[in-house]
VEXTIPA-307488 format. One record per residue (C-alpha): residue number from 1; residue in one letter; x, y, z. Coordinates in steps of 0.2 Angstrom, whole numbers, plus 5000, padded with zeros to 4 digits. Each point is the difference from the previous one (the first is absolute). Layout:
BEGIN
k,r,X,Y,Z
NUM,A,X,Y,Z
...
***
This chain:
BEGIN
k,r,X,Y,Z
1,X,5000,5000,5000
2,X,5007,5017,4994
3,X,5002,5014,5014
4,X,5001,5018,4995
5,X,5011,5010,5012
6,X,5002,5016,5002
7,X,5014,5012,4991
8,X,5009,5011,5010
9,X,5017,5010,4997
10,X,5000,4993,4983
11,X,4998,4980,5000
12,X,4987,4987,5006
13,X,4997,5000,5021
14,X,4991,4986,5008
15,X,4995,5012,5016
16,X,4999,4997,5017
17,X,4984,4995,5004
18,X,4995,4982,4997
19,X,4981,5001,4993
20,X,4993,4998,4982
21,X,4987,5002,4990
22,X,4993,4989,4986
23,X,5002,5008,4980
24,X,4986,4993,4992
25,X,4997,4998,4978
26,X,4983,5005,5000
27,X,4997,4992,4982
28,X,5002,4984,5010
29,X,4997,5004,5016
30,X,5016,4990,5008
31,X,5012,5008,5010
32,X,5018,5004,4990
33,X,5012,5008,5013
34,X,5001,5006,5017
35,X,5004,5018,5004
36,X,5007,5006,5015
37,X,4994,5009,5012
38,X,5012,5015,5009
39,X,4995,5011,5012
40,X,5008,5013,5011
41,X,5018,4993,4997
42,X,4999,4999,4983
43,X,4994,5016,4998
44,X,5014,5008,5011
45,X,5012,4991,4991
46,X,4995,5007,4981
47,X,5000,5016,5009
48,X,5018,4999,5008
49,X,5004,4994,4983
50,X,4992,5014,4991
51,X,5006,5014,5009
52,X,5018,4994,4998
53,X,4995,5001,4980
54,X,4994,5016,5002
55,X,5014,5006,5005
56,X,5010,5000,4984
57,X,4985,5000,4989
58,X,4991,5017,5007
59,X,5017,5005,4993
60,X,5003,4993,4981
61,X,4997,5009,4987
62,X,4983,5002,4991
63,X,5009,4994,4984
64,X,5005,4983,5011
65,X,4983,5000,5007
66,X,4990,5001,4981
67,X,5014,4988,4993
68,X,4994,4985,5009
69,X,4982,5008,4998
70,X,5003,4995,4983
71,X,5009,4984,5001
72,X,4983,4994,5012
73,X,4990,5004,4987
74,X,5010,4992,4985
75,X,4998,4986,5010
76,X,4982,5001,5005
77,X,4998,4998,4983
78,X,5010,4985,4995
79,X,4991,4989,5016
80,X,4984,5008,4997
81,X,4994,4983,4994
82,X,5008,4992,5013
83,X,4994,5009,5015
84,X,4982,4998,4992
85,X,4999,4983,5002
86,X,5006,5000,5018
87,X,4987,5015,5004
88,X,4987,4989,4990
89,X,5004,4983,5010
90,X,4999,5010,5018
91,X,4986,5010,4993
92,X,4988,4993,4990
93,X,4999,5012,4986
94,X,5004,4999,4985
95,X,5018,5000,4993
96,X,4997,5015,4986
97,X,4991,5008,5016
98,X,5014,4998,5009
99,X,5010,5008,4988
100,X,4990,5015,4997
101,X,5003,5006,5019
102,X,5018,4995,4995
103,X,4999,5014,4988
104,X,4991,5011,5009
105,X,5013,4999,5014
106,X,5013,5003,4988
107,X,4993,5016,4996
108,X,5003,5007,5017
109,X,5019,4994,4998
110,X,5002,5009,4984
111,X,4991,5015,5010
112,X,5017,4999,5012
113,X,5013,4998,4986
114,X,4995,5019,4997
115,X,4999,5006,5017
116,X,5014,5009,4994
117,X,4988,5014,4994
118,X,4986,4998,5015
119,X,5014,5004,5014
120,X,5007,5016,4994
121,X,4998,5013,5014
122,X,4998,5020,4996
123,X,5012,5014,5002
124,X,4994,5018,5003
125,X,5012,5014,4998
126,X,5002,5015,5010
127,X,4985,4997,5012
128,X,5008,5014,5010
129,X,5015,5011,4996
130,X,5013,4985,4998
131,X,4989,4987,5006
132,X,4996,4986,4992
133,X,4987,4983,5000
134,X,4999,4984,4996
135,X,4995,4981,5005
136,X,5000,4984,4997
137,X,4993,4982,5006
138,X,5009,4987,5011
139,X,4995,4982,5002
140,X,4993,4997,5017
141,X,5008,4981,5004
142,X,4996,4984,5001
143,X,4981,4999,4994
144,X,4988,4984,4999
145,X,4986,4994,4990
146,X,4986,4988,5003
147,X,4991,4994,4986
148,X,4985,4988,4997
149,X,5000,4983,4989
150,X,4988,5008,4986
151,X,5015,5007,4991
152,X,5016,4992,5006
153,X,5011,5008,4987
154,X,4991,5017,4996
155,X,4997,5006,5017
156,X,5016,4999,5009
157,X,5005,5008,4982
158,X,4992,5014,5004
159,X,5010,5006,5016
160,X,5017,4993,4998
161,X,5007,5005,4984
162,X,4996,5020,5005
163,X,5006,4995,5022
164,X,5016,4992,4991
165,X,5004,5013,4985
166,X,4997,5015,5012
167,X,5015,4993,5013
168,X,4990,4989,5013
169,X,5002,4983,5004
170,X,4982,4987,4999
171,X,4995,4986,5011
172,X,4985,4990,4990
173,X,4987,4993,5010
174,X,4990,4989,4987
175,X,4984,4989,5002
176,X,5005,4984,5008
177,X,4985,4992,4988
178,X,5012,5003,4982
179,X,5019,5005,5008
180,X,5012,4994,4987
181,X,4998,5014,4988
182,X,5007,5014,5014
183,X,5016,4988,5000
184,X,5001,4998,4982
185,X,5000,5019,4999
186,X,5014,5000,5011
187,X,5012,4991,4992
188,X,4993,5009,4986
189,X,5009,5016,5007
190,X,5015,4989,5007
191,X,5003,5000,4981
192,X,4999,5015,4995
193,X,5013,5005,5012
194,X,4989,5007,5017
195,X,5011,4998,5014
196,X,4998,4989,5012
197,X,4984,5008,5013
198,X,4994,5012,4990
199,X,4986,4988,4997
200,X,4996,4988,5011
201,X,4982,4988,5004
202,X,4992,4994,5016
203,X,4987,4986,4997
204,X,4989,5001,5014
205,X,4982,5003,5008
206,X,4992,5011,5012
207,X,5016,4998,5012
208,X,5011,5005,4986
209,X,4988,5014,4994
210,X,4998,5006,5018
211,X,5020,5001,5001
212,X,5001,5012,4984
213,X,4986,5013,5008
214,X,5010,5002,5017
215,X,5020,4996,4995
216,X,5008,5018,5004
217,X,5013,4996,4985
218,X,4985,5001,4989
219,X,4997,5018,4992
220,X,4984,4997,4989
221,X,4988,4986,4995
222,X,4991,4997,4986
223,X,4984,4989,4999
224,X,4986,4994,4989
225,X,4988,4988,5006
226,X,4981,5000,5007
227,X,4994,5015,5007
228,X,4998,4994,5018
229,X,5020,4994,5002
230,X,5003,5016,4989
231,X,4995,5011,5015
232,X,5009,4988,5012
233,X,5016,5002,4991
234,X,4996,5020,5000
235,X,4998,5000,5017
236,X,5013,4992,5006
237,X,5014,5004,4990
238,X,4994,5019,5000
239,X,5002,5000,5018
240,X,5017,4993,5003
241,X,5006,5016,4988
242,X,5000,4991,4984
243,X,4994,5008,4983
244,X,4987,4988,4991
245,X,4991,4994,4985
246,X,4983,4992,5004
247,X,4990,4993,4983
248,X,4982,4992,5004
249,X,4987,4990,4994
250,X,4990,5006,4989
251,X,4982,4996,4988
252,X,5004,5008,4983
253,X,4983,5003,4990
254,X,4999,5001,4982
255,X,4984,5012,4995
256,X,4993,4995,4984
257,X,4990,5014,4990
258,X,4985,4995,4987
259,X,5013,5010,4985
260,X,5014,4988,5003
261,X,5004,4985,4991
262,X,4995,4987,5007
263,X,5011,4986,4992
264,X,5015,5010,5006
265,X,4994,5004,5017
266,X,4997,4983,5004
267,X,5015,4993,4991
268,X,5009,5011,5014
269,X,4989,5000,5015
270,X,5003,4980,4997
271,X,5018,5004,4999
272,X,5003,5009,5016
273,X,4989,4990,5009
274,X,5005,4982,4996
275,X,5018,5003,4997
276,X,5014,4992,5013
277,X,4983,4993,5006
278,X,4993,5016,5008
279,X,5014,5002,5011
280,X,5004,5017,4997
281,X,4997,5018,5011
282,X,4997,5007,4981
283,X,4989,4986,4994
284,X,4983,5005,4994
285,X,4988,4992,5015
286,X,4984,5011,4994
287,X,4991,5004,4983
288,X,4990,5016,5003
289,X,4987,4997,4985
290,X,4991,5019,4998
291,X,4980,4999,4993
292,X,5001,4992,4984
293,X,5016,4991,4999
294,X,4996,4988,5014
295,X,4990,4986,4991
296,X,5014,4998,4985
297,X,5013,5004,5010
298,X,4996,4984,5013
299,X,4999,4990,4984
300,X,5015,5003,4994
301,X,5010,4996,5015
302,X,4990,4984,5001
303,X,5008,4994,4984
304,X,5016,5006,5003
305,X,5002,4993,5019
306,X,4994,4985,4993
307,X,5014,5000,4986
308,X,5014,5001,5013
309,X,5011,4987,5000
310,X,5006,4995,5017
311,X,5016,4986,5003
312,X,5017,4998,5005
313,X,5009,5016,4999
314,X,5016,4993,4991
315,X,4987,4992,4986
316,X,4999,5010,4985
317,X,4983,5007,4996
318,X,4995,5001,5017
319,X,4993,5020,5004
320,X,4997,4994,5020
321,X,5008,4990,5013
322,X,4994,4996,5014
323,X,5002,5010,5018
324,X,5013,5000,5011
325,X,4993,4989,5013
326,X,4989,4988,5006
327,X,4991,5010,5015
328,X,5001,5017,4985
329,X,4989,4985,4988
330,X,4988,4995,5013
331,X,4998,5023,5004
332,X,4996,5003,4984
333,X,4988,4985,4995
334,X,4991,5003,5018
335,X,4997,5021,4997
336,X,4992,4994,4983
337,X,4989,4989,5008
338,X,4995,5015,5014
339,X,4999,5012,4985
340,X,4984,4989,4996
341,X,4993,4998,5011
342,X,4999,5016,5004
343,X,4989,5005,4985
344,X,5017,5002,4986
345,X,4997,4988,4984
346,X,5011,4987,4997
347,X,5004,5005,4980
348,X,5014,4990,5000
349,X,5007,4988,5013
350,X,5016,4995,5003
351,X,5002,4990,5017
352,X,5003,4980,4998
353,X,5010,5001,4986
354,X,5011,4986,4995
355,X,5015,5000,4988
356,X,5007,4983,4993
357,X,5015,4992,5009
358,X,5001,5016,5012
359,X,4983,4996,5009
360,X,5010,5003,5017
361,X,5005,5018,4994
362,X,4991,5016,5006
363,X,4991,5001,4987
364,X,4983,5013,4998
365,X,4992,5004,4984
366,X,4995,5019,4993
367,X,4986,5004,5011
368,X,4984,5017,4994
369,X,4989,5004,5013
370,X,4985,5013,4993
371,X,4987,5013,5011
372,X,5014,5001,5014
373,X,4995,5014,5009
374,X,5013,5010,5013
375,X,4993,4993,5014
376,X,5005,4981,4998
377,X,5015,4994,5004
378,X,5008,4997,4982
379,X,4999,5018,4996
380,X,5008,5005,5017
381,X,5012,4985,5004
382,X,5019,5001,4989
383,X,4997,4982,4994
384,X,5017,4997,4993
385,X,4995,4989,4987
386,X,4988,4996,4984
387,X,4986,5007,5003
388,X,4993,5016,4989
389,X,4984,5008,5010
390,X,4988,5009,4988
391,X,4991,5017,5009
392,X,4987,5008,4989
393,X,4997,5019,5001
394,X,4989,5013,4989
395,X,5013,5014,4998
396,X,5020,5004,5000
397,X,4999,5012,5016
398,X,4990,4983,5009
399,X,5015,4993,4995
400,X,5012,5011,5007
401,X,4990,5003,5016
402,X,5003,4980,5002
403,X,5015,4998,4998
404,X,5006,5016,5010
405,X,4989,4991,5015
406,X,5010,4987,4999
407,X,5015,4999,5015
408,X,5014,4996,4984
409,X,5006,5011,4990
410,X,5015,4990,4990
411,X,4994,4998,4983
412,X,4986,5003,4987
413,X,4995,5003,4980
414,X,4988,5007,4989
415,X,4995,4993,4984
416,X,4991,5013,4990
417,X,5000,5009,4983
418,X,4996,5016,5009
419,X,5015,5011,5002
420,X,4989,5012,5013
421,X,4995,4982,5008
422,X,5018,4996,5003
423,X,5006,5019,5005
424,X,4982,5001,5012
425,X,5007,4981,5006
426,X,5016,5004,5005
427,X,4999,5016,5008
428,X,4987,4996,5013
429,X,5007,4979,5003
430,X,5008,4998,5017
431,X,5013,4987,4995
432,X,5017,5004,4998
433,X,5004,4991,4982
434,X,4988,5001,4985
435,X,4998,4992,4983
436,X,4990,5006,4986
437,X,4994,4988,4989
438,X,5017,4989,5010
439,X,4994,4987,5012
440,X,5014,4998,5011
441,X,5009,5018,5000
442,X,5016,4995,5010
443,X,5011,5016,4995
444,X,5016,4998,4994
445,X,5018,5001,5009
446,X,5002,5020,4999
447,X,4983,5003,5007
448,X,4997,4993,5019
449,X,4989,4987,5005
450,X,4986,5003,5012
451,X,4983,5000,5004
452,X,4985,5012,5013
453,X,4995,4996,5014
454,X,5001,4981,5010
455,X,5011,4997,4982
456,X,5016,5010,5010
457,X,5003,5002,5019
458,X,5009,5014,5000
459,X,5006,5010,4988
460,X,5014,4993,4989
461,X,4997,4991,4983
462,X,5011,4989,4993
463,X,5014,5001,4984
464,X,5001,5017,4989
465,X,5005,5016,5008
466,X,4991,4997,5017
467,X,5012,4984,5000
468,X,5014,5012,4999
469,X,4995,5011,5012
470,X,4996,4986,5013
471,X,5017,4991,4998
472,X,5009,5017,5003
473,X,5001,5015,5012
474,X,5005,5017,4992
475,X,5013,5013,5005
476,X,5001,5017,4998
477,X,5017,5009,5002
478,X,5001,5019,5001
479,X,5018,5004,4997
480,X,5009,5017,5000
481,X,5019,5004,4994
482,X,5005,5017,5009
483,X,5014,5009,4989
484,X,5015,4999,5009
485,X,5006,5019,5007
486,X,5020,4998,4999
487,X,5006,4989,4987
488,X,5013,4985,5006
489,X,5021,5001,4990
490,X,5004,4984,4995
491,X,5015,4995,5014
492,X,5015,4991,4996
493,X,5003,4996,5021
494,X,4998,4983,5007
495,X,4983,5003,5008
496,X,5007,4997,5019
497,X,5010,5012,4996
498,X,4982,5014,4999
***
């Protein structure tokens, strides 16, 4: 049986503690590995290691720093296929899946190879009679992140590459449930030349997690996860003096208007609500149809959640895998059957399915669920899986006033032909991130993600700009250079001798 370690100070580390925890294939639903499981020792240890790492790094030049920003990347995309398969075979989802959130990680590396331009300070001349100003921006230390299984690649992607470039060091606390990617990555950057404790992972639970929020060596967290950890995470770390990112839960609706087309709306609703099997804070969990469109728009969908083809992950042809766990199988199958009896129609249902030779797996089929109103639990509940809840509604601002009710505010899309539909839409939405006519508007690398309300504790997204600003602290110097009164011969004495 294989066991994934941690890494720390640049190679493989088997810990302290003894515990583990099963690695599951959920395509077969037999376990694969065992992680283990460090707590407040292990983390210490990344931290000491760290620390010394920063040292020498918060001093290398930007130029060292974006080289090896650009060897990761080269090779993030020589062992994209690779580290597909093993997110797939830890994950469920499918293998292309897996390498889209490859590249979409990437981008956020590229975004560091030019921080070159991003961390520039200003210069103001003669503020005062021969005064002058400027700043610039510092790393703060050893930083960590603690990431969730849904996107074992992409996620950690988005805080280390800018916490590394901008001259911290990381410690990486991944899902126990899919942990081999987080050391892949690190050998990754062992490659690419990253000194040894720059970047560093901690495999772990609560003990671990709990470790992060309160080590004093710590200067900043970052964290995506459910929104009631989320404000754990905030609370802790914020009051032992760290800085933090805190990303939520979220239930991201897709409004549908009577102008839009239908075959293209449900092609992408089906998309972003089925793909890597619902698990997704920016999956599309609720179609708002508005007046008309409802009756063709439920049919649609019908047909095309009917069309999904669910199996295997690493099996070509497949568009679904299953979820990450049993007990996540068994939650999702038993919140459709509440949603129906609680008045929702079954459209389309997904629970017992079976796929041939992988009957053990975690399997569960595309789920539609229509007439869901705001007061059952499907509408209210992140289900983190399948399932696609269909809201009816008369107008666009019934839309809106439903969606802003709602306590997330992550993600959410319009599709329409209207121009003033989509300016009225996305003016008045409370919801950080918007697509027009794009179901699943995730912004890209240069932009920050981030959503409103319980979809951020706090206030600090994640990646772009706000990325650079959270993993640095500025400086602002005031300098002045007083002409000299008396001018100083050059001596030709042996200056003991003055």
């Amino acid at each position: 049986m294989k066991t994934i370690e941690h890494w720390i100070n640049g190679s493989p580390n088997p810990g302290s503690a003894s515990d583990t925890q099963p690695v599951f294939n959920p395509a077969t639903g037999q376990e694969q590995a065992q992680v283990v499981l460090g707590g407040a020792t292990d983390v210490d240890t990344a931290v000491q290691a760290a620390s010394r790492a920063f040292e020498t790094w918060s001093e290398s030049s930007l130029t060292q720093r974006t080289q090896v920003m650009f060897a990761f990347r080269q090779l993030l995309v020589e062992h994209e296929e690779e580290l597909g398969r093993i997110i797939s075979a830890e994950h469920g989802k499918t293998v292309d899946d897996a390498r889209g959130e490859i590249t979409r990680g990437r981008e956020v590396v590229e975004f560091a190879c030019g921080l070159g331009d991003v961390l520039k300070g200003s210069f103001s001349d003669q503020v005062s009679r021969g005064v002058d100003v400027h700043n610039f921006r510092q790393p703060l230390g050893v930083v960590a992140g603690i990431t969730p299984f849904n996107f074992p690649a992409m996620v950690p992607l988005w805080m280390h590459p800018i916490a590394i470039a901008t001259g911290n060091t990381f410690i990486l606390k991944p899902s126990e449930r899919d942990p081999s990617a987080a050391n892949f990555v690190a050998e990754l950057y062992r490659r690419a030349g990253l000194p040894d404790g720059v970047f560093n992972v901690v495999h772990g639970g609560k003990e671990a997690v709990d470790a992060i929020l309160t080590h004093p060596g710590i200067e900043a967290v970052s964290f995506v996860g459910s929104t009631p950890i989320a404000k754990y995470v905030h609370e802790q770390a914020t009051s032992h003096g760290k800085r933090v990112q805190a990303l939520g839960g979220a239930k991201n609706h897709a409004v549908v208007l009577p102008d839009a087309d239908l075959e293209f709306a449900a092609n992408h609703i089906t998309a972003g609500a089925y793909g890597s099997a619902g698990e997704r804070c920016m999956a599309v969990s609720v179609a708002v149809a508005v007046g008309d469109a409802a009756d063709g728009l439920v049919e649609v969908l019908e047909r095309k959640a009917r069309e999904v083809k669910v199996g295997p992950g690493d099996v070509p042809g497949t568009e679904m895998g299953p979820l990450v766990t049993k007990a996540a199988q068994e939650r999702v199958e038993n919140a459709v059957g509440t949603a129906a009896t609680q008045g929702a129609t079954l459209v389309v249902d997904g629970r017992g399915l079976k796929v041939d030779g992988h009957e053990e797996g975690f399997f569960t089929g595309p789920s539609l669920l229509d007439h869901v109103t705001a007061e059952m639990d499907a509408y209210k509940e992140e289900l983190f899986g399948p399932v696609l809840a269909v809201v009816r509604v008369q107008s666009l601002d019934e839309a809106i006033a439903l969606i802003n009710a709602n306590p997330y505010g992550n993600g959410t899309a319009l599709f329409t032909a209207s121009g003033e539909a989509a300016r009225r839409f996305q003016r008045n939405i409370h919801v950080g991130m918007i697509g027009i006519n794009v179901p699943v508007p995730v912004p890209m690398s240069y932009y920050s993600f981030g959503g409103w309300k319980d979809s951020l504790i706090g206030d600090n997204p994640i990646h772009g700009s706000e990325g650079i600003r959270f993993y640095t602290r500025p400086k602002v110097v005031t300098t002045r250079w007083p002409q000299q009164s008396h001018s100083v011969a050059a001596g030709f004495n042996f200056p003991t001798s003055n």
